[in-house]
C-alpha positions as CSV (number, residue, x, y, z in Angstrom):
1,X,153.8,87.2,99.8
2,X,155.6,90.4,101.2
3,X,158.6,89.5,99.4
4,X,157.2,88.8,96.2
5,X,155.4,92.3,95.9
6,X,158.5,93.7,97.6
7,X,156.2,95.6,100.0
8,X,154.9,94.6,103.7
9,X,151.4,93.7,103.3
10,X,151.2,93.8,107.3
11,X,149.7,90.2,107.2
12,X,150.9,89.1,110.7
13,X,149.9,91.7,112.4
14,X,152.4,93.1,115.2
15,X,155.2,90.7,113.7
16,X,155.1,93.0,111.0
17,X,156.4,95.7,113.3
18,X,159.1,93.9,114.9
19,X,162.6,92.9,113.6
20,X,160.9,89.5,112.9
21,X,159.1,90.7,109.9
22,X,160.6,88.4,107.0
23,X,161.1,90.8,104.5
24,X,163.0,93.0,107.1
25,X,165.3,89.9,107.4
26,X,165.5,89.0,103.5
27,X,164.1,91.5,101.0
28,X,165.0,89.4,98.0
29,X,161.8,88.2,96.1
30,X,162.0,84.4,96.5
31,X,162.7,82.2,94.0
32,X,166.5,82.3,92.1
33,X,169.2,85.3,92.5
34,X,167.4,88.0,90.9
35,X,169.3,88.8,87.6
36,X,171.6,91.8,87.9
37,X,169.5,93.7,85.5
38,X,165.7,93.0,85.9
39,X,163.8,92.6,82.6
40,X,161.7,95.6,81.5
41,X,158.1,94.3,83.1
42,X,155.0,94.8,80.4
43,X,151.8,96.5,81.1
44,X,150.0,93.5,82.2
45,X,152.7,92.1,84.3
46,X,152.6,95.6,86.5
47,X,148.3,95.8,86.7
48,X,148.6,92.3,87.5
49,X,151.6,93.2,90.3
50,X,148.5,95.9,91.7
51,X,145.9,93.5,91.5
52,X,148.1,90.7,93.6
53,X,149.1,93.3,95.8
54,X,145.5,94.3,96.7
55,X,143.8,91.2,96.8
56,X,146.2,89.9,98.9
57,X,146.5,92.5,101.1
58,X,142.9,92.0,102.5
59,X,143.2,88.2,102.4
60,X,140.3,87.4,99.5
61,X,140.9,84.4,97.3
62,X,140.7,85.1,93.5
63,X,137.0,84.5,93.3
64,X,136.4,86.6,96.0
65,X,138.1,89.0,95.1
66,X,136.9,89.5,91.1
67,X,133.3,89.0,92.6
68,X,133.9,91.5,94.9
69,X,135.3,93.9,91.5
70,X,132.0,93.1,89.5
71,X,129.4,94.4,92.2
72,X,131.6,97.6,92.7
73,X,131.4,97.7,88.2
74,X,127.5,97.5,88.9
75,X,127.5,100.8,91.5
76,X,127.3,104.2,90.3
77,X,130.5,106.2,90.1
78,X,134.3,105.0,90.1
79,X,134.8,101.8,90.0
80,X,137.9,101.8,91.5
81,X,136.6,103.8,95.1
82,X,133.8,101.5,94.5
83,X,135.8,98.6,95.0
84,X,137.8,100.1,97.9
85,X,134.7,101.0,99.6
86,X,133.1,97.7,99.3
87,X,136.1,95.9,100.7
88,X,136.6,98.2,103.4
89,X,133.0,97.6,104.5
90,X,133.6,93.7,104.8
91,X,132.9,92.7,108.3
92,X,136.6,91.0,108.8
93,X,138.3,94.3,108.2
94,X,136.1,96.1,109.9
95,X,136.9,94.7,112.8
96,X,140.6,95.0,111.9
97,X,140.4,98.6,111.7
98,X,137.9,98.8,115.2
99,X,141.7,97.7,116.8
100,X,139.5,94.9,118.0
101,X,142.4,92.5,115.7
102,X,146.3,92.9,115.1
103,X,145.4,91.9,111.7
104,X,142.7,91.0,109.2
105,X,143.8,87.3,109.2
106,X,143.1,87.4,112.8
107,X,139.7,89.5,112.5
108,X,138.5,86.9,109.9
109,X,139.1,84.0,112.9
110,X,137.5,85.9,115.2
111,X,133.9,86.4,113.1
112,X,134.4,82.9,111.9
113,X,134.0,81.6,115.8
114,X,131.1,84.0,116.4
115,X,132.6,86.4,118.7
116,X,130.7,89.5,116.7
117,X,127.8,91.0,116.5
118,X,125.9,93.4,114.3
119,X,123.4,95.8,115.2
120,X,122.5,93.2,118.3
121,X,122.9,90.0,116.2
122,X,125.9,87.5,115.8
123,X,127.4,87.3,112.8
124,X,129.8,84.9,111.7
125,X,130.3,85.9,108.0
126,X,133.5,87.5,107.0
127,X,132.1,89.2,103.7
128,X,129.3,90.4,105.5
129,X,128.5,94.1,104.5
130,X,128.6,96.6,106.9
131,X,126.2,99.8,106.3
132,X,126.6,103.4,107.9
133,X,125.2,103.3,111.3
134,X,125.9,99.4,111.9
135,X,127.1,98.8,115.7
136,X,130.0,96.0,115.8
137,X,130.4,94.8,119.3
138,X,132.2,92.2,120.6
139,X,130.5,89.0,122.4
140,X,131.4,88.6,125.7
141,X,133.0,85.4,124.3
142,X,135.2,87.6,122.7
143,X,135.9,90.5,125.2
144,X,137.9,87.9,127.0
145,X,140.3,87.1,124.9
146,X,143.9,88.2,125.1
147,X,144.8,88.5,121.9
148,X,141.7,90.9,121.3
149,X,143.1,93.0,124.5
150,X,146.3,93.2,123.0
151,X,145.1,94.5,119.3
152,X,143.2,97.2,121.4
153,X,146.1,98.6,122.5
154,X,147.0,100.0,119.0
155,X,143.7,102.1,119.2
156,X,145.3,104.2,122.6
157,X,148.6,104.6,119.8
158,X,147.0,105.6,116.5
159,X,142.7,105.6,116.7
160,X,140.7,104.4,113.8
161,X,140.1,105.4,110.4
162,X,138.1,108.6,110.1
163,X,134.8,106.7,109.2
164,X,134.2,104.4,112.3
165,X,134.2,104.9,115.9
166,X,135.2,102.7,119.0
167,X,134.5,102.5,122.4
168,X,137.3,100.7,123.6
169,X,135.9,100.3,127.3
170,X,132.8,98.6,125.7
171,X,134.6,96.5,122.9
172,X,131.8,98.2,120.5
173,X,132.2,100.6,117.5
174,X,130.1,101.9,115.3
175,X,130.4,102.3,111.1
176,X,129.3,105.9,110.9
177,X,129.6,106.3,107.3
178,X,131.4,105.0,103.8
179,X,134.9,105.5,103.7
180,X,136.7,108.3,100.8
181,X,139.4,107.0,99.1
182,X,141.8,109.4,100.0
183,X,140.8,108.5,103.9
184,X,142.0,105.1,103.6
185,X,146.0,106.3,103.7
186,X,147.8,103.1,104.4
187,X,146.6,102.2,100.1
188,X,147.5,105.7,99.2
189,X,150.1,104.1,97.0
190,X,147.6,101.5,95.6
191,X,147.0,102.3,92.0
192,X,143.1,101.5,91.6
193,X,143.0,101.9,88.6
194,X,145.5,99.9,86.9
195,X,142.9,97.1,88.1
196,X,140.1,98.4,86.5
197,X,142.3,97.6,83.8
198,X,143.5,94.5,83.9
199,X,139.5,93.2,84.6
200,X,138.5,95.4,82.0
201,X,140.6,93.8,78.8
């Protein structure tokens, strides 16, 4: 998927980083020898290039994701920082962003078994929406695994987004408020707005 947007989508988590990353070791897009000059791509092609790149990026299926579009069309103000805000509040990458996770994949497996609560109860839905002033804490299920020790080592390296805070001793953080778009700096180059477009026609 990195290859064919020709842009890592840091879906493996810390294998990402590392020299092992696939698109560090063949950037090619897959598929025959690209030709030596690329066709001129039309306006659809590119919103649709934006749309791909997003969705996958935070691991929704289609349907998820164009559901996910129509409730942020439904909310007052930009649509387009509606829809960021809407996925960022998603319990999975929540917990990605808590460090409590090396990636989203990983975060969805990790509500999916029940190792998560919300505001005291366990939750094992990925979409789940997070509101300001939620707590997400990890079950004690969960505070023994590895793999979650691991991801929390990322938060001693670079902290968490401006909107949430973490305890890392407890394995608890807190969603203190809806993210801005201009916050969210790892889709700074995400063009919004061209998928407005593309659901719009």
């Amino acid at each position: 998927m990195c290859r064919v947007e020709q842009k890592k989508l840091f879906l493996k988590g810390v294998r990402c980083k590392s020299d092992k990353c696939p698109i560090n070791r063949k950037a090619l897009p897959p598929g025959k020898a690209p030709k030596s000059r690329p066709a001129k791509q039309s306006e659809y092609a590119i919103q649709l290039r934006e749309k791909q790149r997003l969705k996958r990026t935070y691991g929704l299926m289609e349907t998820q994701f164009r559901n996910t579009f129509e409730k942020a069309l439904r909310m007052p103000g930009k649509t387009g920082e509606n829809l960021f805000i809407l996925l960022e509040r998603r319990l999975d990458t929540v917990v990605y962003r808590m460090r409590f996770s090396s990636s989203r994949a990983q975060a969805r497996q990790i509500v999916l078994h029940g190792h998560i609560s919300v505001n005291g109860k366990r939750v094992n839905v990925p979409s789940f929406l997070v509101k300001p002033g939620d707590s997400v804490v990890l079950l004690p299920s969960g505070k023994k695994m590895n793999l979650v020790k691991d991801a929390l080592q990322e938060f001693g390296r670079s902290g968490v987004m401006p909107w949430l805070s973490v305890d890392p001793d407890n394995m608890a953080g807190k969603f203190n408020s809806f993210p801005h778009r201009q916050d969210i700096t790892d889709m700074a180059d995400i063009r919004e707005q061209l998928v407005v477009e593309l659901y719009s026609k």
